[in-house]
C-alpha positions in Angstrom: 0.0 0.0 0.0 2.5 2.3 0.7 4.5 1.7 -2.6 1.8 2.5 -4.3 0.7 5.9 -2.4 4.7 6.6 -2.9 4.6 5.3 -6.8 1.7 7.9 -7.4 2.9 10.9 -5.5 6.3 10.4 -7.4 4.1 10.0 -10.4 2.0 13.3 -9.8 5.0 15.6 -8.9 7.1 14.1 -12.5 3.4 14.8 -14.0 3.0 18.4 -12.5 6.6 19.6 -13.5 6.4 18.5 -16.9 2.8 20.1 -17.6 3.2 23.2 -15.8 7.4 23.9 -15.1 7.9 22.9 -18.9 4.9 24.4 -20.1 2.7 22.8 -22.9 5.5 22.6 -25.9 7.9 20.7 -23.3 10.4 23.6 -23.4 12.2 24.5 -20.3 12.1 28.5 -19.0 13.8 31.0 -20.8 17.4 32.1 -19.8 19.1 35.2 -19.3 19.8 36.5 -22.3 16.6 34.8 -24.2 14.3 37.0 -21.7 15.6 39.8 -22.7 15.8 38.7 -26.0 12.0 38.2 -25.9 11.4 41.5 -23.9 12.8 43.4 -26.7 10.8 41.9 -29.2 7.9 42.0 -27.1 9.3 45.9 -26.3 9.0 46.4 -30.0 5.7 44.9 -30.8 4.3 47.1 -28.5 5.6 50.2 -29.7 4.4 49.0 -33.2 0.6 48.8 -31.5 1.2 52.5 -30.0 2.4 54.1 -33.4 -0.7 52.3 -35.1 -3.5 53.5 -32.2 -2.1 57.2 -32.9 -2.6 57.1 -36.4 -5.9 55.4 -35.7 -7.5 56.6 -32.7 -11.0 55.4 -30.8 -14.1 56.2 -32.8 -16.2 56.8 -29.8 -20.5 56.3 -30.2 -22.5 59.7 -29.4 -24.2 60.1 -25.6 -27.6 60.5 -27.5 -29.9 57.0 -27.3 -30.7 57.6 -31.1 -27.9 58.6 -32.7 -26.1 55.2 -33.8 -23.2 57.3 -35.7 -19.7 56.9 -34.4 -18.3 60.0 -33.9 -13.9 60.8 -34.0 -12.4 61.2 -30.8 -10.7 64.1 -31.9 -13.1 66.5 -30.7 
């Protein structure tokens, strides 16, 4: 009984570091120089998104129940 209580706790924890430490493609954590590697890019993505929301700003609706017009929100 108790090699098999010690069998699946062993079993649980190898189950629980590969699904969740590894993640889902079975790839271990980033290192160092990767994670900033990756903040960069992310870094530049972002300022990509920024850029394109000034040159396309929120098109907010009107306060009035009726009007279903969008108007610019460069008031």
């Amino acid at each position: 009984m108790v090699f098999i209580l010690t069998a699946l706790g062993t079993l649980t924890l190898v189950f629980i570091t590969v699904k969740f430490y590894w993640g889902e493609r079975g790839t271990p954590p980033l290192t160092g120089a990767e994670r900033k590697r990756q903040r960069e890019v992310e870094l530049r993505l972002r300022a990509k998104q920024i850029e394109h929301t000034k040159q396309h700003p929120w098109k907010t609706r009107s306060s009035n129940f009726w009007d279903n017009q969008k108007n610019s929100s460069k008031k």
